[in-house]
C-alpha positions as CSV (number, residue, x, y, z in Angstrom):
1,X,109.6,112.9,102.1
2,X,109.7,110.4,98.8
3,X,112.6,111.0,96.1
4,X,112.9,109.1,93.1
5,X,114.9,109.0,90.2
6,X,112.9,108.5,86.8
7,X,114.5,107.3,83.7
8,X,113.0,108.8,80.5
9,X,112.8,107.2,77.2
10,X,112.9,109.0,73.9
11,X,114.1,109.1,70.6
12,X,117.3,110.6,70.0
13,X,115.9,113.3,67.7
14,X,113.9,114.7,70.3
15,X,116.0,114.6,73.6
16,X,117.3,118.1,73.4
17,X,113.7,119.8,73.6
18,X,112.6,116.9,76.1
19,X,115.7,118.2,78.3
20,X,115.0,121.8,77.6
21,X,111.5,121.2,79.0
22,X,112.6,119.6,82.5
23,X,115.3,121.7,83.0
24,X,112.5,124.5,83.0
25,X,109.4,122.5,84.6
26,X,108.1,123.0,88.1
27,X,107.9,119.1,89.1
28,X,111.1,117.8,88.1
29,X,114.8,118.2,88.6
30,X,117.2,117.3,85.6
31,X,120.5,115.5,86.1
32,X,121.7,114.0,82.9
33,X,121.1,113.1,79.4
34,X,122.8,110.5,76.7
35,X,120.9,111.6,73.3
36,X,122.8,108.4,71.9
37,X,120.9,106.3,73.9
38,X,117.7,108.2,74.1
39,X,117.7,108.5,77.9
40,X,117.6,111.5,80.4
41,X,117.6,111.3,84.3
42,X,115.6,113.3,86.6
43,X,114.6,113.3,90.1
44,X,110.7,113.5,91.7
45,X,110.5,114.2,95.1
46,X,107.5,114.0,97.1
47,X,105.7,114.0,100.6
48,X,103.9,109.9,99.3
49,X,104.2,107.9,96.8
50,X,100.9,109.1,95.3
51,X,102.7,112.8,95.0
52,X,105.3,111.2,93.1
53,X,103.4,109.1,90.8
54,X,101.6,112.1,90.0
55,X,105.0,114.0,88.8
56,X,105.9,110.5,86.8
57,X,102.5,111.0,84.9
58,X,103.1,114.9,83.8
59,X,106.2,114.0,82.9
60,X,104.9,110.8,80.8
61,X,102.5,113.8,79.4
62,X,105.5,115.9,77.8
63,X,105.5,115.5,74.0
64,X,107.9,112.7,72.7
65,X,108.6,111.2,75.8
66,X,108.4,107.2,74.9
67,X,108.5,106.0,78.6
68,X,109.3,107.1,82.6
69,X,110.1,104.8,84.5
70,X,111.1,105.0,88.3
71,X,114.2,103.4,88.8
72,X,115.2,104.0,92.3
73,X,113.4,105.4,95.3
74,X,114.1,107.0,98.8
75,X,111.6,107.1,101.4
76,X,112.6,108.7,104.6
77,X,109.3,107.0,106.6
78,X,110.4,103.7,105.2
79,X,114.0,103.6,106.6
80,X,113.1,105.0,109.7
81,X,110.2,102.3,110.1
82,X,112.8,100.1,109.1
83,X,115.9,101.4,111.3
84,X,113.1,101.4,114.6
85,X,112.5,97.7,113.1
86,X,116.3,96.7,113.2
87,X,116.7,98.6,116.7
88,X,114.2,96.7,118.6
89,X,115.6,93.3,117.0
90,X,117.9,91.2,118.1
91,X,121.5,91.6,116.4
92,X,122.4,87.8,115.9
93,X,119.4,85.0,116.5
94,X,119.4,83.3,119.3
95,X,119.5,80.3,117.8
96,X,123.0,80.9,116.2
97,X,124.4,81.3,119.7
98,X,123.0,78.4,121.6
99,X,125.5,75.7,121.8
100,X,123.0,72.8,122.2
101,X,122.0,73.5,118.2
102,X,123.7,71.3,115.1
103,X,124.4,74.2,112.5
104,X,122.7,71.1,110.1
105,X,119.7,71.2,112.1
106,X,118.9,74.7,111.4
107,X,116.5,75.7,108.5
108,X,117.8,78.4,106.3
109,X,116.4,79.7,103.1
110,X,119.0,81.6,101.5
111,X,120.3,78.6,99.7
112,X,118.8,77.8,96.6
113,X,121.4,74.7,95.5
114,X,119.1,72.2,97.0
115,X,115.8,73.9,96.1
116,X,116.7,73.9,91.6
């Protein structure tokens, strides 16, 4: 299962019957709206990602909507190919805990000083 919150995009003018439309729909579930800023927040959910994009088009379809844009996304396969991942890995490399290692001898890439 896939959920996703979507960010629309509309004029100001036209958010109440934007909202009023995916409070009612069938493939959306409404959270919030800021008519000052032209936004409202819904949720898709979904069995794949295909599903969902399919719910982000309809609602891309509603009259006056200027944009949807997914803005985060949950899916339960992912994180528990990802938690199986982190199970079957080691916790702390094994070079970290071998003495016979200079700490200036190991290549890491999370540091970018050197690499601008």
């Amino acid at each position: 299962m896939n959920i996703s919150s979507i960010v629309i995009q509309a004029r100001a003018e036209n958010i109440d019957k934007i909202v009023e439309i995916v409070k009612n729909c069938d493939f959306c579930d409404y959270h919030f709206h800021d008519a000052s800023i032209g936004k409202i927040i819904v949720t898709v959910e979904g069995e794949d990602i295909d599903e969902e994009m399919k719910k982000v088009r309809q609602i891309e379809a509603i009259e006056h909507v200027v944009s949807a844009e997914m803005m985060m996304a949950y899916s339960e396969d992912e994180l528990d190919r990802h938690r199986e991942k982190l199970n079957q890995s080691e916790i702390v490399p094994s070079v970290l805990n071998d003495d016979n290692v200079k700490a200036e001898d190991i290549d890491y890439h999370g540091d970018l000083k050197r690499k601008l």
